[in-house]
C-alpha positions in Angstrom: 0.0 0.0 0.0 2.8 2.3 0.0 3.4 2.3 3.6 6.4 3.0 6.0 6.5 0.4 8.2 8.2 -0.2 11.4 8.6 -4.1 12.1 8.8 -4.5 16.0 9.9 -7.8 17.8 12.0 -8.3 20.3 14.0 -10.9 18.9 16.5 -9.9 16.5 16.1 -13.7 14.6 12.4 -12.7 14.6 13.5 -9.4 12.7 15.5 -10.7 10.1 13.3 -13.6 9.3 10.6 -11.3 9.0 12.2 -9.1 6.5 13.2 -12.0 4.6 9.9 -13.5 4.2 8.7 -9.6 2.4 11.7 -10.1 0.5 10.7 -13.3 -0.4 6.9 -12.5 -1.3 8.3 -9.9 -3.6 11.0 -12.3 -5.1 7.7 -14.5 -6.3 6.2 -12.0 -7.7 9.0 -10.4 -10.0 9.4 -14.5 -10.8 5.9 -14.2 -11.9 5.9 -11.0 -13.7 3.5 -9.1 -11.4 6.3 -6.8 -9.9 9.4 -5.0 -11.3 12.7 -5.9 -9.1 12.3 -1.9 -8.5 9.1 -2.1 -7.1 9.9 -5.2 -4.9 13.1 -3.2 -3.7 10.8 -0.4 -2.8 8.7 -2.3 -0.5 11.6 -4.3 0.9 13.1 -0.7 2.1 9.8 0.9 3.7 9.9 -2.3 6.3 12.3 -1.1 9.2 13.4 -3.5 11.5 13.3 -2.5 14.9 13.8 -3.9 18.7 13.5 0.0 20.6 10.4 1.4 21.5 11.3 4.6 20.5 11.1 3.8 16.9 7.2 3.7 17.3 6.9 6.8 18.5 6.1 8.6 14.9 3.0 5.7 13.9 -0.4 6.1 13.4 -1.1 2.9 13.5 0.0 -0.3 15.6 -0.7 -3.9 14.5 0.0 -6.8 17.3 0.1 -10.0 15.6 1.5 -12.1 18.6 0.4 -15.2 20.5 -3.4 -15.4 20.7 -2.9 -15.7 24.6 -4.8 -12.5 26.5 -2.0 -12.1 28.9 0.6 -11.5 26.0 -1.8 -9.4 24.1 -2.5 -7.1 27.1 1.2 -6.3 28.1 1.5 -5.5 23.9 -1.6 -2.9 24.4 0.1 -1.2 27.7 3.5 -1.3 25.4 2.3 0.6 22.6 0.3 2.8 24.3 3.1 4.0 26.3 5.3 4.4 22.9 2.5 5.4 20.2 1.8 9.1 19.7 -1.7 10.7 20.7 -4.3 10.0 18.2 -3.1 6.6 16.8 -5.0 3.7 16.4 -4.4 0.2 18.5 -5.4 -2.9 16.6 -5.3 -6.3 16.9 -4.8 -9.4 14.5 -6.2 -11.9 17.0 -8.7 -14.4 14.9 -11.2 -14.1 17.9 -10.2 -12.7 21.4 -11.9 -10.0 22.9 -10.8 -6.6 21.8 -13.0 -5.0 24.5 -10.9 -6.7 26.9 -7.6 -5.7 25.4 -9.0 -2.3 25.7 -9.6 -2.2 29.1 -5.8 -2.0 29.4 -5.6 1.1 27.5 -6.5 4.8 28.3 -7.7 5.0 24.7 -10.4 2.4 24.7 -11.9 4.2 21.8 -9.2 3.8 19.6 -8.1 -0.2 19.8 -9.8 -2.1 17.1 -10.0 -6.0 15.8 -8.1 -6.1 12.1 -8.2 -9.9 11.4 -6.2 -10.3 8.5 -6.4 -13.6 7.0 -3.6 -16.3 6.2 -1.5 -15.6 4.0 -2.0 -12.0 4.5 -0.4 -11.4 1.2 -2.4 -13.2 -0.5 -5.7 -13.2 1.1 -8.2 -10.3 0.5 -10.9 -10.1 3.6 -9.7 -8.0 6.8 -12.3 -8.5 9.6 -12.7 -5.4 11.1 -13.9 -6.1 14.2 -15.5 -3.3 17.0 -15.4 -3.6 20.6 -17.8 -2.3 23.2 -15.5 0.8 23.4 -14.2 0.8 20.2 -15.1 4.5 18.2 -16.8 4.2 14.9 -14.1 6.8 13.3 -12.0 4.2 14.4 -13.8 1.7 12.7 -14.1 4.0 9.6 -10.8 4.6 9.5 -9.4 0.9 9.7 -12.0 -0.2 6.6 -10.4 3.2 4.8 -6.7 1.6 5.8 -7.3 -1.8 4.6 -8.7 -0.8 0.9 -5.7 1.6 0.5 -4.0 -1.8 1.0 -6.3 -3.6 -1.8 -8.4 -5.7 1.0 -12.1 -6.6 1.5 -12.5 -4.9 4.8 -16.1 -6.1 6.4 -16.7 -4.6 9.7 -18.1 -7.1 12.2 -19.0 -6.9 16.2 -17.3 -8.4 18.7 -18.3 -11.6 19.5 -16.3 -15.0 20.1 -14.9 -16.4 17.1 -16.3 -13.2 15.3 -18.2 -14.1 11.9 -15.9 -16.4 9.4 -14.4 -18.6 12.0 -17.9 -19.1 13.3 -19.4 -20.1 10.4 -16.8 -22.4 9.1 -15.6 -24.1 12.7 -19.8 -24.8 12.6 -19.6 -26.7 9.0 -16.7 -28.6 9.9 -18.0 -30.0 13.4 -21.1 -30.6 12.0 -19.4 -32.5 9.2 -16.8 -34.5 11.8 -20.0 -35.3 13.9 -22.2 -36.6 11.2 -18.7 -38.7 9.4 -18.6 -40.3 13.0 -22.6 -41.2 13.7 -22.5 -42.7 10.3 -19.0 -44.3 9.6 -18.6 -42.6 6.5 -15.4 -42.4 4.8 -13.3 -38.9 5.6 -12.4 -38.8 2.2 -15.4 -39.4 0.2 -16.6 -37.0 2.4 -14.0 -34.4 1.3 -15.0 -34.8 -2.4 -18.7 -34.8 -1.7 -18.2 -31.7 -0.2 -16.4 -29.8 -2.7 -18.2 -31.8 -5.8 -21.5 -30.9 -3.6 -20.8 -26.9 -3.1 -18.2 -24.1 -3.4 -16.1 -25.3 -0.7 -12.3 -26.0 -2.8 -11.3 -28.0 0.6 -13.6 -30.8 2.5 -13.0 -30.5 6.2 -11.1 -33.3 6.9 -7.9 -32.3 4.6 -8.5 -28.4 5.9 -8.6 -29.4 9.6 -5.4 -31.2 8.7 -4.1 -28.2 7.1 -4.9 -25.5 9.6 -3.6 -28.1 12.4 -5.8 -30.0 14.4 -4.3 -28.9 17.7 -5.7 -25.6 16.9 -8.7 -27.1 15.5 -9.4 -28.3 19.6 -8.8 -25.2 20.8 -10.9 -23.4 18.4 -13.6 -25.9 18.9 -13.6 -26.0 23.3 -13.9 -21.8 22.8 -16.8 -21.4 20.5 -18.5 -24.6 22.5 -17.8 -22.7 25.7 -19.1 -19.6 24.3 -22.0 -21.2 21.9 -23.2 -24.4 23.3 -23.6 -28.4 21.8 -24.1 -26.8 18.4 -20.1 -26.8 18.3 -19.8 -30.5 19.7 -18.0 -32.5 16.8 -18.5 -35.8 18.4 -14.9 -35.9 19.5 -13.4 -36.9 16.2 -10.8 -33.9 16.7 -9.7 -34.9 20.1 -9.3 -38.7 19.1 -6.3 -37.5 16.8 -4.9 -35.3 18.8 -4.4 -37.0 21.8 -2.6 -40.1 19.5 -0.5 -37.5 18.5 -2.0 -36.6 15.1 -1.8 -32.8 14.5 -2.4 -32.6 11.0 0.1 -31.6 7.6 2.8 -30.0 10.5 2.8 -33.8 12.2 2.7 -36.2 9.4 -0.7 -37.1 9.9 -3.8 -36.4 11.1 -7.6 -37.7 10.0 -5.0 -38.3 6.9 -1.5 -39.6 6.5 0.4 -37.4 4.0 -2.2 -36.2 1.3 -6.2 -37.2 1.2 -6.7 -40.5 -1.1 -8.8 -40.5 -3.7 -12.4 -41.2 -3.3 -16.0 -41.3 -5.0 -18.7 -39.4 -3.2 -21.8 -42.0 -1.7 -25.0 -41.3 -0.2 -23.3 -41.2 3.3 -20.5 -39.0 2.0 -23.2 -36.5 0.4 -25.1 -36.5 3.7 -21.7 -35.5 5.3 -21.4 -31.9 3.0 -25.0 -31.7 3.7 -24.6 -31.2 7.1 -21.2 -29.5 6.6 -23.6 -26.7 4.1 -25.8 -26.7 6.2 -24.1 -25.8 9.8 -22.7 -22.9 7.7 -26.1 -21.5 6.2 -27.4 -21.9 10.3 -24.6 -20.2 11.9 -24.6 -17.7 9.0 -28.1 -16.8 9.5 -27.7 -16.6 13.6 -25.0 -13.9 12.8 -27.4 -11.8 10.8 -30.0 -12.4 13.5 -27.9 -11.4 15.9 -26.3 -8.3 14.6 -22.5 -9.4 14.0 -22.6 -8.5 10.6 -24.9 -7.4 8.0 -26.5 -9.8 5.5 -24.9 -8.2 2.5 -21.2 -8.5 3.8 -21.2 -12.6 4.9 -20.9 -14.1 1.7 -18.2 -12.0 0.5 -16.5 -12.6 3.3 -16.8 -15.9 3.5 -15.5 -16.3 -0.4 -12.8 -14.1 0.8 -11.9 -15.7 4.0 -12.3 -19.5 3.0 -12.0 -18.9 -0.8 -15.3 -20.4 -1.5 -16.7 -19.4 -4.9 -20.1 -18.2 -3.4 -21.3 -17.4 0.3 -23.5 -19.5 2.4 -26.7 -17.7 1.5 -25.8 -17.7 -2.1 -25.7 -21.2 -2.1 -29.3 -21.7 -0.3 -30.5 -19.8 -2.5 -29.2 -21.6 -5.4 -30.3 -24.9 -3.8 -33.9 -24.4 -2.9 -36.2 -27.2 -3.9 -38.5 -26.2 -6.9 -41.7 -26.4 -7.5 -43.8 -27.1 -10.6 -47.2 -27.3 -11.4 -48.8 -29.9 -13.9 
């Protein structure tokens, strides 16, 4: 986006390995032709590396991205507020934690802020931007102006746990785990029923293996403390973990190594029924509810879990029809 930007750790190996990765994001994209080696030197220089506080002292804007563990998070708030100048904002990358509680921390409660970016950030468009109790709507305002300077799909969302994309997938997948164990289908005709089925690209199984199914369980135990038995997943997660099975990062997980090939059956098609349909349900309760309006979850659910259409698009494209003869 054109941005000078101070890159804060307090680990010099953090730094540098930091740096590199920009460096390296750029270096693909020259490879591919969509950046000159100027313009990838350009952005390579406006990232300063930086272990002093008083280096922060000139931004408008700080962005923790560290450990999604409150403790850590608060002593980052009481850090930068005591180093940022008057007027700037305080956000946060956490993927659900409160930000009302990280604001607490702060004499600026008004000006902290949820900005969920999604993985890879350089690659994926939607920025959850995500308001606290306290949090002021310029500040709000002024994040979703930010993150379209920087070419992202900003959808503003309230504060609630798991906020709106992690609920509504987390919901598909449990239902999906739950229904594969009641009926003893196979994981993997599963995973194809669900992407021949909808506009998923991934079935559950092979994405909870992806995104690590240690933080699959955690994500699970907080929206089921938060939302109830709707997030129960029949315990298929913690049977994997607790043999050790953590996903891609481990070896193996509901897989070992890459997902087999497999022909969708009826009980395979019944599990992306239920996966569909736990996303349309939670979907909906967010709408109901007020986390974010109807008009902004599926685009940032095709943004967030590169679907090719939303939850609601797809009801709609799947309603039964009716003739009369």
């Amino acid at each position: 986006g054109g941005k000078q930007v101070v890159l804060f750790d307090s680990v010099p190996e953090a730094l540098e390995r930091g740096v590199a990765h920009v460096a390296k994001i750029c270096a693909r994209r020259v490879a591919r032709g969509r950046m000159t080696q100027e313009e990838a030197d350009a952005i390579v220089a406006r990232v300063r590396p930086t272990g002093e506080d008083a280096d922060l002292r000139d931004c408008d804007l700080g962005i923790e991205a560290v450990p999604e563990i409150m403790d850590i998070k608060k002593s980052v708030f009481t850090r930068l507020e005591q180093n940022l100048p008057a007027g700037a904002i305080l956000a946060s990358n956490t993927s659900g934690l409160s930000i009302s509680e990280m604001a607490a921390v702060t004499t600026r409660p008004g000006a902290v802020v949820g900005m969920h970016f999604f993985n890879p950030a350089s690659v994926m468009r939607l920025v959850e931007v995500v308001k606290g109790q306290t949090t002021d709507p310029a500040t709000v305002e002024a994040i979703v102006a930010f993150a379209k300077e920087l070419g992202k799909n900003p959808v503003r969302v309230q504060e609630c746990p798991g906020f709106l994309v992690n609920r509504v997938l987390v919901r598909a997948m449990v239902e999906a785990y739950k229904e594969a164990t009641r009926s003893g289908a196979d994981i993997a005709a599963a995973d194809a029923a669900v992407v021949a089925g909808g506009p998923a690209p991934m079935g559950p199984f092979a994405l909870g293996d992806l995104i690590g199914l240690d933080t699959m369980g955690h994500l699970q135990k907080d929206l089921t403390r938060a939302y109830g038995d709707r997030y129960d997943d029949g315990g298929a997660i913690a049977v994997q973990v607790d043999a050790g099975r953590l996903g891609a990062k481990s070896g193996a997980g509901f897989f070992e190594g890459p997902a087999p090939e497999a022909q969708p059956d009826d009980a395979a098609r019944a599990v992306a029924d239920r996966y569909y349909q736990g996303a349309l349900d939670e979907a909906r309760r967010c709408i109901d509810e007020g986390i974010a309006a109807a008009e902004d979850v599926d685009p940032a659910i095709r943004d967030g879990c590169g679907w090719s259409e939303g939850p609601l698009a797809w009801a709609e494209s799947h309603r039964p029809t009716t003739s009369a003869g």
